[in-house]
Z-matrix of the N, CA and C atoms (Angstrom, degrees):
N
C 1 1.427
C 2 1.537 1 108.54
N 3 1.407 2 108.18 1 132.67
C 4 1.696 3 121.18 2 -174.13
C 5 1.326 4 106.98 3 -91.72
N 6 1.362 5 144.61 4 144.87
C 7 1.034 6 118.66 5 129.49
C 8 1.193 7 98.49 6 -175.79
N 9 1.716 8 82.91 7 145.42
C 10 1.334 9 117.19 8 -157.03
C 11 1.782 10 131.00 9 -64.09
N 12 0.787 11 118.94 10 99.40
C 13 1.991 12 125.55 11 168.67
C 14 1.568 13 118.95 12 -11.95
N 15 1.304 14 113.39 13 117.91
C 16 1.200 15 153.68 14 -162.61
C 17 2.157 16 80.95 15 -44.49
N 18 1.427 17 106.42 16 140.84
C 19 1.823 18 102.64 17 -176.51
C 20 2.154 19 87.03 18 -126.50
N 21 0.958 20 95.11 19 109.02
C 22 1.880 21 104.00 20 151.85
C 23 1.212 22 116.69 21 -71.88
N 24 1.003 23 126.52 22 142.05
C 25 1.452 24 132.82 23 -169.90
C 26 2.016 25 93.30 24 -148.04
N 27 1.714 26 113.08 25 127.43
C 28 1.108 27 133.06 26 175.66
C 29 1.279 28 111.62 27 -128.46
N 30 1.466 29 118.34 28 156.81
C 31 1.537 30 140.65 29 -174.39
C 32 1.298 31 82.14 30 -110.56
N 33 1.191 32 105.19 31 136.66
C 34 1.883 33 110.95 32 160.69
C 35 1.481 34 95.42 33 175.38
N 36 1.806 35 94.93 34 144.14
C 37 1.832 36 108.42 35 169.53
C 38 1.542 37 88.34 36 -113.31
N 39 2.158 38 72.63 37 -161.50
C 40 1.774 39 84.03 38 -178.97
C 41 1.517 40 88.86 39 -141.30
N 42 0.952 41 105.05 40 151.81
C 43 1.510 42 132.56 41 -163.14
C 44 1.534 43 105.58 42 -130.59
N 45 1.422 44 94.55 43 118.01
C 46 1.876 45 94.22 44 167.05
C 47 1.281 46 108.53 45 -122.43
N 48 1.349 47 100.97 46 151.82
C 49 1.353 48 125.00 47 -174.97
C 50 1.467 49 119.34 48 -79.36
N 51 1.520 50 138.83 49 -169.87
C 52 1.014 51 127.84 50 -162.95
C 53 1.672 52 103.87 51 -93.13
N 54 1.804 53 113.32 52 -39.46
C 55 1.240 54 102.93 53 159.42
C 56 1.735 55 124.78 54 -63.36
N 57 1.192 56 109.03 55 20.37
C 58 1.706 57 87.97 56 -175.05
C 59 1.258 58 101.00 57 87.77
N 60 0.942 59 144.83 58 12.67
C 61 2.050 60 119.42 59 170.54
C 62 1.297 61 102.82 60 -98.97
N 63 1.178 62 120.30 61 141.62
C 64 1.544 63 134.64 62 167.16
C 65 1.293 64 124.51 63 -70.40
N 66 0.942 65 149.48 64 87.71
C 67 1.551 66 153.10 65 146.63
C 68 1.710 67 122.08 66 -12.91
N 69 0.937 68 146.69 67 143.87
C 70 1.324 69 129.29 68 129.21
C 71 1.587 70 115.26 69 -104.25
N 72 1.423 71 106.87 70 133.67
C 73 1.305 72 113.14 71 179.04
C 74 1.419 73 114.63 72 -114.24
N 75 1.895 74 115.95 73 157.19
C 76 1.541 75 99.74 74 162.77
C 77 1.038 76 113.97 75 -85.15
N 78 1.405 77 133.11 76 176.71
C 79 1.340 78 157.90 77 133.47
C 80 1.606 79 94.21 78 113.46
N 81 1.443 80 106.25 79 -168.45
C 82 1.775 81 106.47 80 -179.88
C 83 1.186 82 110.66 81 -85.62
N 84 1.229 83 107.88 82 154.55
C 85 1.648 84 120.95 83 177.29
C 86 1.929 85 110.44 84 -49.69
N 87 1.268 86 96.19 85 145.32
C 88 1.430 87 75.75 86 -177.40
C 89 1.540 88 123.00 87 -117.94
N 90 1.429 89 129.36 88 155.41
C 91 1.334 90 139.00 89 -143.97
C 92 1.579 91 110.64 90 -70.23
N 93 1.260 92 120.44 91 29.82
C 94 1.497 93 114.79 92 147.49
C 95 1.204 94 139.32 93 -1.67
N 96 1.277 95 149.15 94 101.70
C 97 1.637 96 123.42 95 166.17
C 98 1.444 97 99.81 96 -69.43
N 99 1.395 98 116.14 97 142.10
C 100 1.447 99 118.28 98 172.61
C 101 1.722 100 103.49 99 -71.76
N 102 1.784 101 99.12 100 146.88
C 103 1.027 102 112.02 101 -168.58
C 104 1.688 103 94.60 102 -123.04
N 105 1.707 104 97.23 103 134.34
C 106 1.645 105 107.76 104 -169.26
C 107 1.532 106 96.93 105 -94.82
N 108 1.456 107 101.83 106 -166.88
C 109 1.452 108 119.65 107 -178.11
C 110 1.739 109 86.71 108 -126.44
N 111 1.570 110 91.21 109 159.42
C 112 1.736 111 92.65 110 162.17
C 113 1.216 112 113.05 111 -104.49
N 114 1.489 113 136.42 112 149.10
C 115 1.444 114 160.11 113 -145.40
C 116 1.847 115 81.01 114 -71.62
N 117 1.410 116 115.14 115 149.51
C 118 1.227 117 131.61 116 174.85
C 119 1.666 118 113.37 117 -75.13
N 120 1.323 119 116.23 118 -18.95
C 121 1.162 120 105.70 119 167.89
C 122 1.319 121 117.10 120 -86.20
N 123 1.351 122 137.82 121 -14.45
C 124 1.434 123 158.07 122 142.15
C 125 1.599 124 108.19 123 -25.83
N 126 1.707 125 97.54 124 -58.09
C 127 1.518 126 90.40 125 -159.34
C 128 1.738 127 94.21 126 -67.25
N 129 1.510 128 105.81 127 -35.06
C 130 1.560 129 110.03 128 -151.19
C 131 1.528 130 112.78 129 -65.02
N 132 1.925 131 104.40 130 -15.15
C 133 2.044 132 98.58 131 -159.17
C 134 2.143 133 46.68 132 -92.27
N 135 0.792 134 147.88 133 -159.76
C 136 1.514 135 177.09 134 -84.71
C 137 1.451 136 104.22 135 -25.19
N 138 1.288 137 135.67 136 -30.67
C 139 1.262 138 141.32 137 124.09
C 140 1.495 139 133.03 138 2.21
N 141 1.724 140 93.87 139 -92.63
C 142 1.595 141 116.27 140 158.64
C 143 1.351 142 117.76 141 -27.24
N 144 1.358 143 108.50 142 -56.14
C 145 1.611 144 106.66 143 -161.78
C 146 1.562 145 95.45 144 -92.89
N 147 1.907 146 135.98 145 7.81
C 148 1.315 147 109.22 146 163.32
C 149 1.608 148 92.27 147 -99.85
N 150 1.272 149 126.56 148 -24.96
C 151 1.736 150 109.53 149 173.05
C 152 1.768 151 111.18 150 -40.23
N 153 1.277 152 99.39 151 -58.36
C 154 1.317 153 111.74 152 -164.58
C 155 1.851 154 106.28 153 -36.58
N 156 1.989 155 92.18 154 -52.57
C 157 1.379 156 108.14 155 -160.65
C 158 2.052 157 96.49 156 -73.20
N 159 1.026 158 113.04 157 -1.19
C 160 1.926 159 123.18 158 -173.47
C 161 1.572 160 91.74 159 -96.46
N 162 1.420 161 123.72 160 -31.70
C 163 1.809 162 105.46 161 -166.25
C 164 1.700 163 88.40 162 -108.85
N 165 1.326 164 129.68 163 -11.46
C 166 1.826 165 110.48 164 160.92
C 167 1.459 166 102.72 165 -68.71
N 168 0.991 167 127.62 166 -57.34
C 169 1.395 168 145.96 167 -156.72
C 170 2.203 169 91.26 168 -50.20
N 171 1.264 170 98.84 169 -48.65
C 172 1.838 171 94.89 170 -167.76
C 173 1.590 172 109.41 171 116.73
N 174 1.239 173 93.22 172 -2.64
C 175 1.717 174 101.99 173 -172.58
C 176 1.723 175 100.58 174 -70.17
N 177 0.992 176 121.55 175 -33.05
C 178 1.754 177 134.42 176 170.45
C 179 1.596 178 105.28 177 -134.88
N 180 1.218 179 87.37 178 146.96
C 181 1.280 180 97.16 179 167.13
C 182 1.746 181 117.67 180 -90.28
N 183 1.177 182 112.89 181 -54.03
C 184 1.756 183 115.11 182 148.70
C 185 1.347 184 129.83 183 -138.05
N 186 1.469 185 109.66 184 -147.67
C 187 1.109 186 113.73 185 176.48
C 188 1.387 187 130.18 186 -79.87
N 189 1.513 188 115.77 187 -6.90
C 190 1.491 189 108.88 188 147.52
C 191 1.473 190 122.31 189 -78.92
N 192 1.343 191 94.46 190 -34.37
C 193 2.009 192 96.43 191 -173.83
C 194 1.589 193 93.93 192 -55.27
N 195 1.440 194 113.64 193 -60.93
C 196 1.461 195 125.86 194 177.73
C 197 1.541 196 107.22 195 -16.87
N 198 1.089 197 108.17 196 -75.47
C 199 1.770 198 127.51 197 -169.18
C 200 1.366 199 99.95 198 -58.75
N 201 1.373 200 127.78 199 -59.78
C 202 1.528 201 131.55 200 159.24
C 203 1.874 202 113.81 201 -21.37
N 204 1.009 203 106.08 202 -74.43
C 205 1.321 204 120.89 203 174.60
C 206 1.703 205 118.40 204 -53.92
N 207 1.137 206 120.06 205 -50.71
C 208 1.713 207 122.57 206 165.92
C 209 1.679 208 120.64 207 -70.67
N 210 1.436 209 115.94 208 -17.57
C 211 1.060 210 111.46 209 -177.39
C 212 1.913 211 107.38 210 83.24
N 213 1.435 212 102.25 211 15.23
C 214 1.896 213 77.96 212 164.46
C 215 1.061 214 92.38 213 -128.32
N 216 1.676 215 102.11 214 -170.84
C 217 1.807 216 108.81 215 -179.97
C 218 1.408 217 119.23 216 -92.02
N 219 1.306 218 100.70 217 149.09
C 220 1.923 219 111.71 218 -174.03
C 221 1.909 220 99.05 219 -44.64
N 222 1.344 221 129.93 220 -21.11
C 223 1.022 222 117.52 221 179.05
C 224 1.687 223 118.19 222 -66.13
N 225 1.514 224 110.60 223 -42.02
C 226 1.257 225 126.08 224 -167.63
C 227 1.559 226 99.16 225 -97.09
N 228 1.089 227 135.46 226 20.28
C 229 1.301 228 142.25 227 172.15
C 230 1.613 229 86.31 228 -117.04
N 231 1.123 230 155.38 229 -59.16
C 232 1.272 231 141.03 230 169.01
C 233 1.154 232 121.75 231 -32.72
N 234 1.341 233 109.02 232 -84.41
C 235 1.590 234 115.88 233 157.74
C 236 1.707 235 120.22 234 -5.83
N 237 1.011 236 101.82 235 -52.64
C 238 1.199 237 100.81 236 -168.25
C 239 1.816 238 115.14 237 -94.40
N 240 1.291 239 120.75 238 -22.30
C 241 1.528 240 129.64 239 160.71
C 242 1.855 241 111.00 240 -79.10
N 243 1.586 242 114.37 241 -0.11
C 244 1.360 243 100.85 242 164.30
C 245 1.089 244 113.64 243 -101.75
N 246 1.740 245 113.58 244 4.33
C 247 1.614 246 99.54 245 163.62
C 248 1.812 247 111.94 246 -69.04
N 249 1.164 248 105.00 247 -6.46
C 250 1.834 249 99.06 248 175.42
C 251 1.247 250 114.66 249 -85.54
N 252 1.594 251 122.24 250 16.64
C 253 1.575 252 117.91 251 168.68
C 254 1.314 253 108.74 252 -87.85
N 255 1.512 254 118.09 253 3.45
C 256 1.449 255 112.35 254 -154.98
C 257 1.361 256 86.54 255 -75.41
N 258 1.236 257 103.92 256 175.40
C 259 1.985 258 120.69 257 161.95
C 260 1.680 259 116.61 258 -57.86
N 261 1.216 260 121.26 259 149.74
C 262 1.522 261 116.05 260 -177.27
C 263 1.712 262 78.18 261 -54.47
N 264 1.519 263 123.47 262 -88.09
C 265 1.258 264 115.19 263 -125.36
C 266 1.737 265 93.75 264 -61.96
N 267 1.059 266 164.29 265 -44.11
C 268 1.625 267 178.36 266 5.83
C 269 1.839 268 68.63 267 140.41
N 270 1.450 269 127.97 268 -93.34
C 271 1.575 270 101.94 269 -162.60
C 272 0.821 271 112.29 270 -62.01
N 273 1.644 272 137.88 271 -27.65
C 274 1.766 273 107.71 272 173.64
C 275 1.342 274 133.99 273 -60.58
N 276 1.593 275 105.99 274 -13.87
C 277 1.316 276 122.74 275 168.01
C 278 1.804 277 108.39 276 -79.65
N 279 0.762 278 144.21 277 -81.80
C 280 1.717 279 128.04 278 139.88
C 281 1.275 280 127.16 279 27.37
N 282 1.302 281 97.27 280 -74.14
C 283 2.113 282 107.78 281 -176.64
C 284 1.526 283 92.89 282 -81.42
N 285 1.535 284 126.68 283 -20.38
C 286 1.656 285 90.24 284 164.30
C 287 1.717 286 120.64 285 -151.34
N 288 1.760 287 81.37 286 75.50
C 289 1.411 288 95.16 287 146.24
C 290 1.333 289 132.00 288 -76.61
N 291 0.956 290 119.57 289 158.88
C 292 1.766 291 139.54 290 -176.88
C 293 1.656 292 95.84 291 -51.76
N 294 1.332 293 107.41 292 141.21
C 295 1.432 294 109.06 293 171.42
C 296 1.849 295 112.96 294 -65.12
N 297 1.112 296 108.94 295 -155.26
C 298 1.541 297 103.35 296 -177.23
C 299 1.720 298 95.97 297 -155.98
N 300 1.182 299 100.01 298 119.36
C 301 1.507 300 111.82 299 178.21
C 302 1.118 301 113.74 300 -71.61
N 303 1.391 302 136.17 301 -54.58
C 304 1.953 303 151.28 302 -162.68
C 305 1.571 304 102.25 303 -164.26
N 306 1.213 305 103.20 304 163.02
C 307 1.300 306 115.96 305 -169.30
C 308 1.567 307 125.32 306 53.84
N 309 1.354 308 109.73 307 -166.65
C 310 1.262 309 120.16 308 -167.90
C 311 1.868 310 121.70 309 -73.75
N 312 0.671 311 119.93 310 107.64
C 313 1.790 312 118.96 311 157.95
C 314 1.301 313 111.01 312 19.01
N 315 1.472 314 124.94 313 105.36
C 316 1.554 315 108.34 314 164.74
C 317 1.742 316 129.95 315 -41.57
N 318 1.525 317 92.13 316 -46.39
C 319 1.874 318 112.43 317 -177.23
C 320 1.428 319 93.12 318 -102.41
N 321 1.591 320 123.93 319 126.10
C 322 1.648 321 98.25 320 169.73
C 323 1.591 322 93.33 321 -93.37
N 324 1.310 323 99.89 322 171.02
C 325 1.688 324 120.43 323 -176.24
C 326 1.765 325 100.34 324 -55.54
N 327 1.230 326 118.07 325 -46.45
C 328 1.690 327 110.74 326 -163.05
C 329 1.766 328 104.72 327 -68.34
N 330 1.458 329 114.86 328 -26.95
C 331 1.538 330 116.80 329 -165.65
C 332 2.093 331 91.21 330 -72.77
N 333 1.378 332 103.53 331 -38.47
C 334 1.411 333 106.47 332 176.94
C 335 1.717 334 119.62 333 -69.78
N 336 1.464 335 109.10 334 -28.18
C 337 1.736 336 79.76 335 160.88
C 338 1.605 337 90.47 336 -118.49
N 339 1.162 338 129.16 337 101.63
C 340 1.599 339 149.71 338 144.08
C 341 1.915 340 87.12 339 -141.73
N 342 1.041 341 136.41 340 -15.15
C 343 1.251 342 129.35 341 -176.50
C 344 1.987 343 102.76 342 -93.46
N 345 1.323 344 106.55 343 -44.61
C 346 1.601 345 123.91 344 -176.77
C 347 1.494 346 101.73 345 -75.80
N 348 1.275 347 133.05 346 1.45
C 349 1.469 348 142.26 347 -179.91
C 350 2.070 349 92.71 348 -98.80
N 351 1.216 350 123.17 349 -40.31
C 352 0.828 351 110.80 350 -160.60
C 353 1.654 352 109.61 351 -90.91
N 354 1.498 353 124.98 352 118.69
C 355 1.499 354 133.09 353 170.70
C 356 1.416 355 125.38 354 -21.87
N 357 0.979 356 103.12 355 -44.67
C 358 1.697 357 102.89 356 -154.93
C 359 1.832 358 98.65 357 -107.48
N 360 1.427 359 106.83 358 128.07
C 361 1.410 360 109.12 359 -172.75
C 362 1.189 361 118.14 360 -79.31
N 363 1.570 362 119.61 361 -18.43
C 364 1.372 363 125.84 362 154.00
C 365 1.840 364 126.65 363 -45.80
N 366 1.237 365 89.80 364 -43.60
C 367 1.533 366 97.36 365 -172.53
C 368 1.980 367 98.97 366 -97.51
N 369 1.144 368 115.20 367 -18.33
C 370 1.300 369 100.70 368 154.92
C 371 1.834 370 127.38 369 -50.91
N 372 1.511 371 79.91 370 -54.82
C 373 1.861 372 98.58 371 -179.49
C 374 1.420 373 93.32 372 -59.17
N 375 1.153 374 138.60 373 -38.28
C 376 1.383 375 111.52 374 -165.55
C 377 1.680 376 107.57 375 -88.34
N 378 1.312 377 133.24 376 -25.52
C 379 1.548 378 153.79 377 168.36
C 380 1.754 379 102.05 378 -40.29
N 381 1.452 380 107.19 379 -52.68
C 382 1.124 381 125.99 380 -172.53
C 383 2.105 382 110.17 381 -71.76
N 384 1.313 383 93.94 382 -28.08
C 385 1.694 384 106.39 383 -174.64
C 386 1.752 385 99.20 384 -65.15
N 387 1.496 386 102.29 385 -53.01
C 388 1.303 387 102.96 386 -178.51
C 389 1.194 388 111.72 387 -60.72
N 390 1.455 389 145.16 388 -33.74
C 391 1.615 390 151.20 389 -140.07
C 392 1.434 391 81.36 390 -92.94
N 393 1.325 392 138.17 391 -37.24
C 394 1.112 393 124.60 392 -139.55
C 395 1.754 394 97.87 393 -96.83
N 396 1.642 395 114.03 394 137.54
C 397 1.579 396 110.42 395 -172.20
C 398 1.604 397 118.73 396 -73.09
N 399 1.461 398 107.59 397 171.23
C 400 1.765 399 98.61 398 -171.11
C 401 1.954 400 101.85 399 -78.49
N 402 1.419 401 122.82 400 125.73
C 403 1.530 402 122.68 401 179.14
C 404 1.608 403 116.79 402 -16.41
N 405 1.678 404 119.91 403 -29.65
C 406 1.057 405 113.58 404 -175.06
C 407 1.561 406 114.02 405 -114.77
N 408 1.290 407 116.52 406 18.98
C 409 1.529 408 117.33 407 146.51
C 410 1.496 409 124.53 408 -73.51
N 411 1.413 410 110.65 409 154.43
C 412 1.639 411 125.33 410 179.04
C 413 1.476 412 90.98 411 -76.21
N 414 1.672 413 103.24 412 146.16
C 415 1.491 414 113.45 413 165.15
C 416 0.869 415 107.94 414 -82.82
N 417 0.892 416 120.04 415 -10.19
C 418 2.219 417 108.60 416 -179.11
C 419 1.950 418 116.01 417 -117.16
N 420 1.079 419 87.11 418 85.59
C 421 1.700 420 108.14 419 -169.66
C 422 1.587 421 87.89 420 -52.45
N 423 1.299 422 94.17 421 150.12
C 424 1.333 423 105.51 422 170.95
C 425 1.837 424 126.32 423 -84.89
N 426 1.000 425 126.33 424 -168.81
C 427 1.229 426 123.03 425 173.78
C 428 1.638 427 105.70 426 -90.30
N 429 2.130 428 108.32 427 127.49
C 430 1.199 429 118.75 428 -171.55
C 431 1.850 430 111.20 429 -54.54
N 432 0.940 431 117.83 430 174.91
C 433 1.777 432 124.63 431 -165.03
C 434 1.351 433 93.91 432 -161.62
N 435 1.737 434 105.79 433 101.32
C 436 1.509 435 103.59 434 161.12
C 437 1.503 436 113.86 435 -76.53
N 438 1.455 437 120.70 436 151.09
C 439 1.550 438 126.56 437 166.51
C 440 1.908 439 94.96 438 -106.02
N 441 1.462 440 87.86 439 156.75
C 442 1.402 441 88.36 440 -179.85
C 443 1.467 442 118.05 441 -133.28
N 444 1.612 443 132.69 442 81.59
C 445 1.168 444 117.21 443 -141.79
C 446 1.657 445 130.81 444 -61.27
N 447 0.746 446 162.66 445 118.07
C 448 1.325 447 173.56 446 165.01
C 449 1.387 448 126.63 447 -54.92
């Protein structure tokens, strides 16, 4: 006579933490809407325009005191106040991009000031036409793959 061994059966996810460790939990995962981040060039023109609003204010006097005061260098305190050369509408397009679920940045921050480097807001707008992907690409590019011909 056979018979067969008693089977447990459990509900459980896994849950990670903010460093990255995995959890196991009981019961089912639960119905969350996933919550994105905003694109780094997002945070950075939102940045820009509170430096700006920190050296009217008297809170700095400039962009070295600025950099002094945040702890980075007057270089990367530049960087980041020439995203305010863009065109009004070029940052309103900026402050609202799509959040980002996983992976990398649709726009990365450096392609956005090689556009804020350039004078003329016409030829920004058009800099920006190209940056922008065709409607039926994935936002989350995959990881590049060199071929190597042979």
């Amino acid at each position: 006579m056979t018979s067969t061994p008693p089977r447990l059966q459990f509900t459980v996810h896994i849950e990670r933490s903010r460093a990255g460790k995995q959890h196991l939990r009981p019961g089912a995962a639960p119905e969350t809407p996933p919550i994105g981040r905003l694109p780094r060039a997002t945070r950075l023109l939102a940045l820009a325009h509170h430096y700006t609003a920190l050296i009217a204010q008297g809170t700095a006097t400039d962009y070295a005191d600025l950099a002094r005061q945040l702890g980075l260098t007057r270089a990367r305190v530049t960087q980041i106040m020439q995203l305010l050369h863009l065109a009004p509408d070029m940052q309103e397009a900026v402050l609202s991009l799509p959040p980002v679920f996983a992976g990398r940045d649709p726009i990365g921050e450096k392609a956005i000031r090689r556009i804020a480097r350039e004078p003329l807001w016409t030829r920004q707008r058009a800099l920006w036409q190209q940056l922008q992907p065709p409607p039926d690409t994935p936002s989350l590019p995959g990881p590049r793959m060199e071929t190597s011909a042979s």
